[in-house]
C-alpha positions as CSV (number, residue, x, y, z in Angstrom):
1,X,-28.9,-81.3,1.2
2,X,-25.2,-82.5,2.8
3,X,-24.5,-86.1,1.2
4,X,-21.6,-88.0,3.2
5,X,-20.6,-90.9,0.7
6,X,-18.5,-94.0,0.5
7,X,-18.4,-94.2,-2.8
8,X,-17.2,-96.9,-4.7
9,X,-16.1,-98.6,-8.1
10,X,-18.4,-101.2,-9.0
11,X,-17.1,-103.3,-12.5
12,X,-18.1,-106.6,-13.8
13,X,-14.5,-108.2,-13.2
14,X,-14.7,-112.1,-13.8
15,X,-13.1,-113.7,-11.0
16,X,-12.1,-117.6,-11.0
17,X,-14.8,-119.6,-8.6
18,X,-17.1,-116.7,-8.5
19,X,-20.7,-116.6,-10.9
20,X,-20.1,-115.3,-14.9
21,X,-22.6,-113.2,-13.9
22,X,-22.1,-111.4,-11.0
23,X,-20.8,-107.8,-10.9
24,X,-19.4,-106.2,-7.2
25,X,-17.9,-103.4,-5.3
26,X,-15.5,-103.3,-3.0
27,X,-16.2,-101.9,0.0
28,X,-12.1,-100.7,1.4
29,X,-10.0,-97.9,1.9
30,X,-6.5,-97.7,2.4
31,X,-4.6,-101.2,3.7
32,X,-6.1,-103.6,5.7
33,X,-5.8,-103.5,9.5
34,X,-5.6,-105.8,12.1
35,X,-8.9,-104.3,13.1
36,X,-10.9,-103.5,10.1
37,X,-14.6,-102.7,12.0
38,X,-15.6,-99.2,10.3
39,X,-18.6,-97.3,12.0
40,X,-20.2,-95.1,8.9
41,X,-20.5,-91.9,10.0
42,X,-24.3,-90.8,10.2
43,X,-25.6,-87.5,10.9
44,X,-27.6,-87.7,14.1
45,X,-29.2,-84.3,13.4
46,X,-30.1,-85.3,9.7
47,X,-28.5,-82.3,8.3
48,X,-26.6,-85.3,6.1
49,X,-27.4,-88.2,4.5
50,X,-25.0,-90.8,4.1
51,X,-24.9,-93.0,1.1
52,X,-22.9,-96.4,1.0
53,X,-22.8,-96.9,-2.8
54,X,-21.1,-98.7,-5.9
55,X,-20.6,-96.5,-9.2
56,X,-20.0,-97.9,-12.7
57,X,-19.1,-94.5,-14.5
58,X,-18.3,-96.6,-18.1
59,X,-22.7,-97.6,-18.0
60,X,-23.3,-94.9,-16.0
61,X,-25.3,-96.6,-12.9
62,X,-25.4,-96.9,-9.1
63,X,-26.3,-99.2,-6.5
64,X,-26.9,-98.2,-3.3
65,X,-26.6,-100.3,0.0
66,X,-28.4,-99.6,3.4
67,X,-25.5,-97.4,5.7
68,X,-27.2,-98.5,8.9
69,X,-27.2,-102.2,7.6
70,X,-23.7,-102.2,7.4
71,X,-23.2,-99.8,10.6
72,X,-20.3,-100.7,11.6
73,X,-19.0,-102.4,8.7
74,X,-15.6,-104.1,7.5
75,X,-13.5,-103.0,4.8
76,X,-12.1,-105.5,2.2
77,X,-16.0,-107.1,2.1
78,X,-17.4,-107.4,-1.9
79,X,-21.2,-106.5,-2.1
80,X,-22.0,-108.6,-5.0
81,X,-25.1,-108.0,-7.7
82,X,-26.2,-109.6,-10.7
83,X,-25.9,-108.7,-14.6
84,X,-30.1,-109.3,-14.3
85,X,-29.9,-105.9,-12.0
86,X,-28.0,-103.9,-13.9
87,X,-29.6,-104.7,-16.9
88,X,-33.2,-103.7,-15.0
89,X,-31.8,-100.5,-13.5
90,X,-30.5,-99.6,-17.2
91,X,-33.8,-100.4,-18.5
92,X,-36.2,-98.8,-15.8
93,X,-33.5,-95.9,-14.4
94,X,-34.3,-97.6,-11.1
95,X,-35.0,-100.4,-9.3
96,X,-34.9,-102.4,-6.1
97,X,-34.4,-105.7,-5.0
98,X,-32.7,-107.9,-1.8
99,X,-29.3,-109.4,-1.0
100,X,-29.4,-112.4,1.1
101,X,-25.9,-112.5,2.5
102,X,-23.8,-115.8,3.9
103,X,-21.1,-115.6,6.7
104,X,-19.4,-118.2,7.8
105,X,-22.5,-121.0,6.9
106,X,-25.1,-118.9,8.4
107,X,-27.6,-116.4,6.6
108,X,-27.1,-112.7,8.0
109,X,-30.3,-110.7,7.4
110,X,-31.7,-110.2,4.3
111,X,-30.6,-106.2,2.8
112,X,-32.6,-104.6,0.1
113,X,-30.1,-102.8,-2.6
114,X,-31.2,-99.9,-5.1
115,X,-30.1,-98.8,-7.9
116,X,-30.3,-96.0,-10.6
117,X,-29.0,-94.9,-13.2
118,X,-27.0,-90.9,-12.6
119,X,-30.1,-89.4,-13.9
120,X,-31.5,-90.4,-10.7
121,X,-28.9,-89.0,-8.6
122,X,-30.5,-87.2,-6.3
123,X,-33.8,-89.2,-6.3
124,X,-31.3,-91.7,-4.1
125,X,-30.5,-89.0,-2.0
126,X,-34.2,-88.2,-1.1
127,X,-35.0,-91.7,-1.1
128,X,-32.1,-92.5,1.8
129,X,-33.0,-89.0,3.8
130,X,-36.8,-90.8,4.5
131,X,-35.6,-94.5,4.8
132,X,-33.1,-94.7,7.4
133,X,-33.8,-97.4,9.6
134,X,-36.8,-98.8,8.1
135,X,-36.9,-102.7,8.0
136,X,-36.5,-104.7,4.7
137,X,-39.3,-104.6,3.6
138,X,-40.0,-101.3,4.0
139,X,-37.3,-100.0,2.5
140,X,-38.3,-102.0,-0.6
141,X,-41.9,-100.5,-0.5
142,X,-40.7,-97.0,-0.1
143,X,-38.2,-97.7,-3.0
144,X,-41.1,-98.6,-5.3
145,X,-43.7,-96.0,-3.8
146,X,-41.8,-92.6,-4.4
147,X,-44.7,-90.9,-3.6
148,X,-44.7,-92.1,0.3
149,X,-41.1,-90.1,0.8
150,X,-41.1,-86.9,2.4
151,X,-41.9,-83.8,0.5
152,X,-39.3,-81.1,0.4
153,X,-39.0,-79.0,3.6
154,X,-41.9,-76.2,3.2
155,X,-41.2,-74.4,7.0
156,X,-43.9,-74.2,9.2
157,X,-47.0,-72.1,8.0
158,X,-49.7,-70.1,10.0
159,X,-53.0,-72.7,9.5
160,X,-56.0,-71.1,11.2
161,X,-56.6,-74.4,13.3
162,X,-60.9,-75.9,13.3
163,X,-60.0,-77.6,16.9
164,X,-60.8,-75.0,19.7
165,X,-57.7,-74.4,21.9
166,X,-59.2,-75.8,24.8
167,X,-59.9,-79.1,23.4
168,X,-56.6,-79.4,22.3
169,X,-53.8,-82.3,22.9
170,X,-51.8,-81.6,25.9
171,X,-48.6,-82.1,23.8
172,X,-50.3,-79.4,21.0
173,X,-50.8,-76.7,23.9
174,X,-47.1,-77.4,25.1
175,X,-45.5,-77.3,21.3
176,X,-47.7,-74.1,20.8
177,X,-48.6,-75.6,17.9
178,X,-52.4,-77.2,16.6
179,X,-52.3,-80.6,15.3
180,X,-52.1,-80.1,11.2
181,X,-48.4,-78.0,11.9
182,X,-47.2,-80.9,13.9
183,X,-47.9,-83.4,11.2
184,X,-46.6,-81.1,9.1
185,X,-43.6,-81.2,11.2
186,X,-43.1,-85.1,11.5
187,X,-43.9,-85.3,7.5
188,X,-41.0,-82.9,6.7
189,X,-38.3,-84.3,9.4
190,X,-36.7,-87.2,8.9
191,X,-35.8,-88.0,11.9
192,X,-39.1,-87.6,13.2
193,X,-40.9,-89.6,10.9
194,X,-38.3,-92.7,11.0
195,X,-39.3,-92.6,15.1
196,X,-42.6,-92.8,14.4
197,X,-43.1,-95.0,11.7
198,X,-41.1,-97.7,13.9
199,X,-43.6,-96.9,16.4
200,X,-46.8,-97.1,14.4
201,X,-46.8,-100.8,13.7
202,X,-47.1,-101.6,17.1
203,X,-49.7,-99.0,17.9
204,X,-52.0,-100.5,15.2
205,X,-51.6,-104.5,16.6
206,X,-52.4,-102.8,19.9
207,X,-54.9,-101.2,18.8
208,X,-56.4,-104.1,17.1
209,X,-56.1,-106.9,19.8
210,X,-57.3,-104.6,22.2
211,X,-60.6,-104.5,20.4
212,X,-61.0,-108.6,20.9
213,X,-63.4,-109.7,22.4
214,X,-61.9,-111.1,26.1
215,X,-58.8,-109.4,25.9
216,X,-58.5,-107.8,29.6
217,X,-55.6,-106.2,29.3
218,X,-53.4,-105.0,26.5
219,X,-50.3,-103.0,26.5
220,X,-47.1,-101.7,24.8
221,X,-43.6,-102.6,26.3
222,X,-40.6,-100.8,25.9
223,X,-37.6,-102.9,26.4
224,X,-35.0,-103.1,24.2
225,X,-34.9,-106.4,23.1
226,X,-37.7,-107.6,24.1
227,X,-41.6,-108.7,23.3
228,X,-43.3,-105.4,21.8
229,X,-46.9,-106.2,23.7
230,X,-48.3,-108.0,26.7
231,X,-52.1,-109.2,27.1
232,X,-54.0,-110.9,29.2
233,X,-57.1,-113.5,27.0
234,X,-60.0,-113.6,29.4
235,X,-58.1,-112.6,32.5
236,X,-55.9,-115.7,32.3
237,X,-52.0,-114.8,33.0
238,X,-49.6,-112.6,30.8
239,X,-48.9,-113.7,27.3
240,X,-46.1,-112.1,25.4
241,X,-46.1,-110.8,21.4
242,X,-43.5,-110.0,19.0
243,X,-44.2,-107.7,16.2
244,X,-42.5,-108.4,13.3
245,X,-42.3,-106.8,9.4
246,X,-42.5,-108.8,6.7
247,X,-41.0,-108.5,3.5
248,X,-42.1,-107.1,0.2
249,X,-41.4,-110.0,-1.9
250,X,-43.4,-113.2,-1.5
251,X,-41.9,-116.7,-2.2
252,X,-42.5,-118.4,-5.6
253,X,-46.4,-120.4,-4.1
254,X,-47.3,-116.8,-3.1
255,X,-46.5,-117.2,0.8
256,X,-45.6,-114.2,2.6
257,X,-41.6,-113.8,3.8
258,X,-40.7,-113.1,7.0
259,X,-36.6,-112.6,7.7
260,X,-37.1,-113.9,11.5
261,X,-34.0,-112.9,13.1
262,X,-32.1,-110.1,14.7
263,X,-30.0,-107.4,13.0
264,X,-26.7,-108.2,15.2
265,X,-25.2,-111.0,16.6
266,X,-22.6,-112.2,19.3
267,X,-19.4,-112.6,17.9
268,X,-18.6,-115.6,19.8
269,X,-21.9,-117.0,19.4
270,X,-23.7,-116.8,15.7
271,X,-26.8,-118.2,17.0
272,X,-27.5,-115.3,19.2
273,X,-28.5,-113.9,15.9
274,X,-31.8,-116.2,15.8
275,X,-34.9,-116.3,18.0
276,X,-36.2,-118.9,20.7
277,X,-39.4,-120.0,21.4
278,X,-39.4,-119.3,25.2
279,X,-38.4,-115.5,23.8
280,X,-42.3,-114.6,23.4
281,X,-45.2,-117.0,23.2
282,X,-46.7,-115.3,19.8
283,X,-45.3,-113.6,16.6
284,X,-47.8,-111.1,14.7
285,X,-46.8,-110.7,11.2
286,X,-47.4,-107.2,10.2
287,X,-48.2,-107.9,6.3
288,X,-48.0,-103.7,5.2
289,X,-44.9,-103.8,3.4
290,X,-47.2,-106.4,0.8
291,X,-50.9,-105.4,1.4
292,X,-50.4,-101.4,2.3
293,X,-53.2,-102.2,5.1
294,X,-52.0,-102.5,8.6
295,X,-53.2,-105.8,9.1
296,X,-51.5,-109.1,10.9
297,X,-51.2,-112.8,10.8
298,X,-50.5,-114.6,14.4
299,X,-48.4,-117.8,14.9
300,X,-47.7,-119.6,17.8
301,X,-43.4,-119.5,18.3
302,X,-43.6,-122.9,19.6
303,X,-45.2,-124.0,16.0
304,X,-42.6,-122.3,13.9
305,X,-40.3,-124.3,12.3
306,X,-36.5,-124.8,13.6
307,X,-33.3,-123.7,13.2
308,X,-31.3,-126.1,11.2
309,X,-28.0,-125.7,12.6
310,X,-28.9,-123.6,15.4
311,X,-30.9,-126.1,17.8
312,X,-33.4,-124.8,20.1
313,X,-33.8,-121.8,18.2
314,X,-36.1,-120.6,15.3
315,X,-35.1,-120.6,11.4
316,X,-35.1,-116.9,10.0
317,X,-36.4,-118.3,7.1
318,X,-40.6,-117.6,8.1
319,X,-43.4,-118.4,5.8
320,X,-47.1,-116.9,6.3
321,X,-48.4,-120.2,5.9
322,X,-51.5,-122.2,7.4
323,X,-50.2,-122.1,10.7
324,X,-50.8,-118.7,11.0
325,X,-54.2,-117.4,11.9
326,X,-56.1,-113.9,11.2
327,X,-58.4,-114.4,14.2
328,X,-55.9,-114.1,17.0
329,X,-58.2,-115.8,20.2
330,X,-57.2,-119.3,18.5
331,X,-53.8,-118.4,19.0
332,X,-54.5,-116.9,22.4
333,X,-56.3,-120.3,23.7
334,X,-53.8,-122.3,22.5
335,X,-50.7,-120.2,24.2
336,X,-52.5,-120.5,27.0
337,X,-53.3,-124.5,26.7
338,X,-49.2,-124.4,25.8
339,X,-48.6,-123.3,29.5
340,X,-50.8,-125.5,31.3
């Protein structure tokens, strides 16, 4: 395996104005330039796996940030942790746990951080290889489900395939290859499985609201930025849905977390960072990341609560609370009595 890392002292350094318990890293090299954006380098061909990581050599522990979180990042920027986490990772030899973040007054998106101690080195190293890009909460599940990474590259084998040849999957007859080898395939390449996994929470909420009763029409979109599905309740006009992850921790009554807002925003405009209710008429909270089911909870944009210093847009602090339904046709009726 190739490793690419920005590496990283991380002490305990009390600093006047700062918490008596807070350790950090400094994220910098070389002096400070006028422009100090920094793309990360990452491997496109997953030959390498890029670590963005602070090392205290005197306990002997890492922690270890998300690369494409901070892709492009700035140098002379502290990633802050707590003695708490240190103390965990020393205890356990590795943990996980999330970073809200403040810039200039408004909450960036919530980060999951892990950290180990050097025994488990290269369990980092496997862990990053099969989460890049995964969402927040995600990233904390695979963190604390080892057993969901991807299993050391094997090579294809010869499996005598049960499915006659001409009953095959178009895509199967093209690849020359029967279906077990090509999940064999997506299990053992990274880059394979990150593209699909992103894929497969939207193919299950399509799945399931294509199965209620009066839903007409029911597909996937593809636009960047944009809704994730399109359905038509009872052959009424277009409504739009958003599918969105949730995060592994739940709050302190038990309610699911959603971090409702987008990864980047417009530098001349921080509220660009934060959704609208005219953006899609429903959210579906997919609740995996906490339940391991693919299952979802549906919400009504125009009932979520707003921003408070962005108006006319939606706070990115999201609760699954009792304004969000299992049975989706409640929401659908009510989108649709929204519009009239």
């Amino acid at each position: 395996m190739g490793v690419v890392a920005y590496a990283f002292l991380a002490t305990r350094t009390p600093t006047r104005n700062r918490p008596a318990d807070e350790r950090s890293f400094q994220i910098k090299y070389g002096s400070k330039l006028k422009d100090n954006s920094h793309r990360l380098w990452i491997d496109q061909h997953g030959l390498y796996i890029t670590l963005l990581i602070g090392i205290d050599p005197r306990e002997g522990f890492f922690v270890a940030a998300d690369p494409a979180a901070h892709n492009p990042t700035k140098f002379f920027i502290r990633l802050e942790f707590k003695d708490e986490h240190a103390e965990t990772i020393l205890a356990q030899g590795w943990h996980a746990w999330e970073r809200a973040k403040r810039a200039g007054g408004f909450e960036e998106p919530i980060e999951v951080l892990v950290g180990g101690t050097k025994s488990h080195f290269l369990d980092l190293i496997r862990f990053e290889r099969s989460a890049v890009g995964l969402s927040p909460g995600d990233r904390q599940l695979l963190a604390e489900k080892p057993e969901m990474m991807s299993a050391p590259a094997r090579g294809l084998v010869e499996v005598a395939s049960i499915v006659p040849k001409e009953v095959l999957h178009p895509l199967a007859k093209e690849l020359a290859l029967d279906a077990n080898q090509i999940l064999e395939l997506i299990a053992n390449a990274r880059r394979l499985k990150m593209a699909v996994r992103g894929w497969v929470a939207e193919e299950h909420l399509r799945s399931a609201l294509s199965h209620v009763p009066g839903v007409s029409r029911c597909e996937r979109l593809d636009v960047e930025g944009g809704p994730d599905i399109h359905l038509s309740y009872r052959d009424q006009p277009l409504i739009t849905i958003e599918c969105k992850n949730v995060l592994r921790r739940v709050d302190q009554k038990g309610l699911i977390r959603i971090d409702f807002q987008r990864t980047r925003a417009s530098k001349s405009n921080p509220c660009s960072r934060y959704y609208a209710p005219s953006d899609f008429d429903i959210v579906a909270g997919c609740l995996h990341a906490v339940t391991e089911k693919w299952e979802f909870r549906y919400a009504l944009t125009a009932d979520l609560p707003g921003h408070a210093k962005c108006i006319g847009k939606i706070t990115n602090n999201i609760r699954v609370d009792a304004n969000w339904g299992k049975d989706p046709t409640a929401i659908f009726e009510r989108a649709y009595g929204n519009r009239s």
